[in-house]
C-alpha positions in Angstrom: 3.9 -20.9 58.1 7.0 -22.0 57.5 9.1 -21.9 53.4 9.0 -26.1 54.1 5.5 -26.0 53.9 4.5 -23.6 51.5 7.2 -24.6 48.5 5.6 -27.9 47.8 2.5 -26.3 45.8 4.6 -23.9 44.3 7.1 -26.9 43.4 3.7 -28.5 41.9 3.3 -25.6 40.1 6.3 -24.8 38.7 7.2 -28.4 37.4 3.4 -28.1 35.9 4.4 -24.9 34.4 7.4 -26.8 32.4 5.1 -28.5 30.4 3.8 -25.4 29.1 6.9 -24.7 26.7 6.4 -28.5 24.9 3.0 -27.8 24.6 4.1 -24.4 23.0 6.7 -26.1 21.1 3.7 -28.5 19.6 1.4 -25.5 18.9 4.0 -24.2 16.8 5.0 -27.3 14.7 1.3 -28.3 14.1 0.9 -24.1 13.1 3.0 -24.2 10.4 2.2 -27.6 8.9 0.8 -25.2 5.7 1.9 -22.0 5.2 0.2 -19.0 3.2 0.7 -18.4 -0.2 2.6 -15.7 -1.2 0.9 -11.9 -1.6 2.3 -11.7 -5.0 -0.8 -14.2 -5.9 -3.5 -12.3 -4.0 -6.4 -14.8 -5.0 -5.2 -17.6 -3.5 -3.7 -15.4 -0.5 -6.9 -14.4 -0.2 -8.3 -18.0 -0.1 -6.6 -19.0 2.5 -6.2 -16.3 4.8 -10.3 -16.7 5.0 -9.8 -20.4 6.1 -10.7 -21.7 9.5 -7.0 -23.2 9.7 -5.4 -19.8 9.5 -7.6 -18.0 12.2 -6.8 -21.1 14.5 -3.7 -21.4 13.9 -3.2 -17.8 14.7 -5.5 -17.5 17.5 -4.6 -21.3 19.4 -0.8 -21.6 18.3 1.2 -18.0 17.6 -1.1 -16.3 20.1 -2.2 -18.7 22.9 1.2 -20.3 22.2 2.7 -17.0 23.0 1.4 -17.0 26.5 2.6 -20.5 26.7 5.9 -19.6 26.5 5.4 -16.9 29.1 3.8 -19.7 31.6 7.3 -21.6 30.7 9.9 -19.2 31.2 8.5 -18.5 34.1 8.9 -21.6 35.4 11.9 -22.6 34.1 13.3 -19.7 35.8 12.3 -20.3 39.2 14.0 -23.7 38.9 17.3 -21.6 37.8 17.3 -18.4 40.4 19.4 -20.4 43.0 21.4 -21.6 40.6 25.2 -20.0 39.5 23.5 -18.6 36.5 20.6 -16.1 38.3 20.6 -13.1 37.1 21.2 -14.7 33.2 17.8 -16.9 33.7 16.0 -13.6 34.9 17.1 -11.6 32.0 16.5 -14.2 29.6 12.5 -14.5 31.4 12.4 -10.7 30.9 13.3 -10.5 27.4 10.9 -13.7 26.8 8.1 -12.0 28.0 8.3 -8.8 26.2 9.4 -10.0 22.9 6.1 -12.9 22.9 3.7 -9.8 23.9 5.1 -7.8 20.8 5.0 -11.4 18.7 1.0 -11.6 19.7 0.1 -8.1 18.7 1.8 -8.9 15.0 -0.1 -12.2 14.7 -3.2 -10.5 16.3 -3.2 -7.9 13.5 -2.9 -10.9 11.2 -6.1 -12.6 13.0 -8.3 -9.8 12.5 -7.2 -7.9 9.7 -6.2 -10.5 6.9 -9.7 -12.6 6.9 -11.6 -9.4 6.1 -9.3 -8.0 3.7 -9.4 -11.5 2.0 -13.3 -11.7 2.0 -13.7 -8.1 0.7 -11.4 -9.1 -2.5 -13.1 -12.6 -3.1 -16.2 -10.6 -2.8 -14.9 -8.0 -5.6 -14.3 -5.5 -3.7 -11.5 -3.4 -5.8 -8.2 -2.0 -3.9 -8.1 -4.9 -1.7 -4.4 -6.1 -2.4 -3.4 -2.2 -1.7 -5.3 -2.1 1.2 -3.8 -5.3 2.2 -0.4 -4.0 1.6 -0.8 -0.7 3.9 -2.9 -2.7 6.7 -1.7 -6.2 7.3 1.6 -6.1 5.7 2.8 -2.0 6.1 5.8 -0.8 7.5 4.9 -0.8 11.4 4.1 -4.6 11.2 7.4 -5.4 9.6 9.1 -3.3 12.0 7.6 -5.0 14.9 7.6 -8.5 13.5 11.1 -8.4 12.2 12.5 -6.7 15.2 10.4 -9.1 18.0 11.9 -12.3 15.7 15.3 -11.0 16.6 14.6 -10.3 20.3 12.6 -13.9 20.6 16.3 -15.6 19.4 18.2 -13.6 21.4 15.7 -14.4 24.3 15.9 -17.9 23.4 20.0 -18.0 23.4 19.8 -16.1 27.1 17.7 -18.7 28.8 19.0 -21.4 27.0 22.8 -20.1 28.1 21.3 -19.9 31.7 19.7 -23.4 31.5 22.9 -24.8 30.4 25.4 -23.1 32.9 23.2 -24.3 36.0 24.6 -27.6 35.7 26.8 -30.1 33.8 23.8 -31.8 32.9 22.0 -29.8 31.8 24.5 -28.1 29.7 22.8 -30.2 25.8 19.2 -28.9 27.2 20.1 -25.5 27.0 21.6 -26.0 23.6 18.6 -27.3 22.2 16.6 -24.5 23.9 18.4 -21.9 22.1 18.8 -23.7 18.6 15.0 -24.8 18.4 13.6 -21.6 18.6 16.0 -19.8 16.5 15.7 -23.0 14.2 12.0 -22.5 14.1 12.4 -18.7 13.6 14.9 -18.8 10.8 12.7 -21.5 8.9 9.9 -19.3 8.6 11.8 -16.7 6.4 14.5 -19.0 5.3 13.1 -22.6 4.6 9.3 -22.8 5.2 8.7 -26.7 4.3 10.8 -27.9 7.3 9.7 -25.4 9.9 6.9 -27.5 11.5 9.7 -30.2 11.7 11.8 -27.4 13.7 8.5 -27.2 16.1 8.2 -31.0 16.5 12.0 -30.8 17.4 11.8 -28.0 19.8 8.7 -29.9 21.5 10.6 -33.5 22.0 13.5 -30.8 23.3 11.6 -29.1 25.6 10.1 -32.0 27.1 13.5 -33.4 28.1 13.7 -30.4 29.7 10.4 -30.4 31.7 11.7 -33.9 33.2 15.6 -33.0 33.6 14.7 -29.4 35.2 13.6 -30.6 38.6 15.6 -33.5 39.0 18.7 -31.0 38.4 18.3 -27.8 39.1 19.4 -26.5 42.9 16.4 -26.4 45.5 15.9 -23.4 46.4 14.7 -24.0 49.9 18.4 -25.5 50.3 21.1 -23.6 52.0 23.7 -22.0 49.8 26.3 -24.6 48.7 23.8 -27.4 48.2 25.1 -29.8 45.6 22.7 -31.1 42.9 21.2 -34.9 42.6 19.4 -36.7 40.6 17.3 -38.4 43.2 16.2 -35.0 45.3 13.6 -33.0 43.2 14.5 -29.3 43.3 12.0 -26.5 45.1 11.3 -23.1 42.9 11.6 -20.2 45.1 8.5 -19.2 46.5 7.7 -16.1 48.9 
């Protein structure tokens, strides 16, 4: 069977896939509407860490929305590896995927460690803030939290650079790739109150993106040399 014939499901696909990173995007903003109080005041910590909100959002957004942003990256790369900017897209997929399997296991271990550290001290059990402080918030969590934040901007600035040197037009897609997700990371430490705002941002961004993309991007089922257009869709590559 010929590559005519077999790249329009996997052009389905992959323009389907796209709309995995607004969807991720939304997760996130609608995630961090509230935020958890600080440990210092370990009552009401513990109060809401044993709320239904808190295990969905960490179970539906951070880690669901992690392998969103898998789904999305993939697809935005297979719109990009025909493209002058290749080997940057592939990279930046790479260090996408690893960082948001690292960024699950810290918001796992805050999904199932947290609630019952929170129920145990509501309960009376004595210890608990300790406990809490050498479980859900020790050194190995920071170190992978802190160090897979970094990675997920630098991810973010790699395939946002390749969206943006594929073509002209999609040079301001790209930039808002790279600046919503580093926006939404650096809100969480730095300014909490506006990061769902950040999310909502990154979504509209994102899905500018998912429409652009195809309409932009080089087909790959094109010979080398083939200019871009508006009007001709673009093919992902396909085996």
């Amino acid at each position: 069977m010929s590559r005519a014939t077999q790249s329009p499901p996997a052009a389905r696909a992959a323009r389907i896939g796209l709309w995995a990173l607004p969807l991720y995007a939304l997760l996130l903003g609608l995630s961090t509407i509230t935020h958890q109080p600080p440990v210092s005041d370990f009552d009401a910590y513990a109060r809401y860490v044993t709320t239904d909100i808190f295990l969905i959002s960490h179970l539906g957004a951070s880690i669901f929305g992690a392998g969103l942003a898998i789904l999305g990256a993939i697809a935005v790369t297979a719109f990009l590896v025909r493209g002058r900017a290749a080997g940057t897209a592939v990279a930046g997929l790479a260090l996408t995927t690893v960082t948001n399997v690292f960024m699950a296991a810290s918001f796992g271990s805050a999904a199932f460690v947290q609630p019952g550290v929170g129920r145990a001290h509501l309960a009376g059990v004595p210890g608990m803030a300790a406990i809490n402080a050498d479980t859900a918030y020790g050194p190995t969590f920071f170190a992978v939290a802190l160090t897979s934040t970094f990675f997920l901007i630098v991810a973010a600035v790699t395939l946002g650079t390749a969206i943006a040197r594929t073509s002209p037009r999609l040079r301001w897609h790209g930039v808002a790739y790279a600046t919503g997700i580093a926006a939404f990371a650096l809100t969480g430490f730095l300014l909490q109150p506006v990061q769902a705002l950040t999310g909502f941002a990154l979504a509209a961004a994102t899905a500018a993106l998912a429409v652009r993309l195809p309409r932009t991007a080089i087909p790959a089922g094109a010979p080398a040399g083939t200019p871009t257009t508006h009007r001709r869709a673009a093919t992902p590559v396909t085996a």
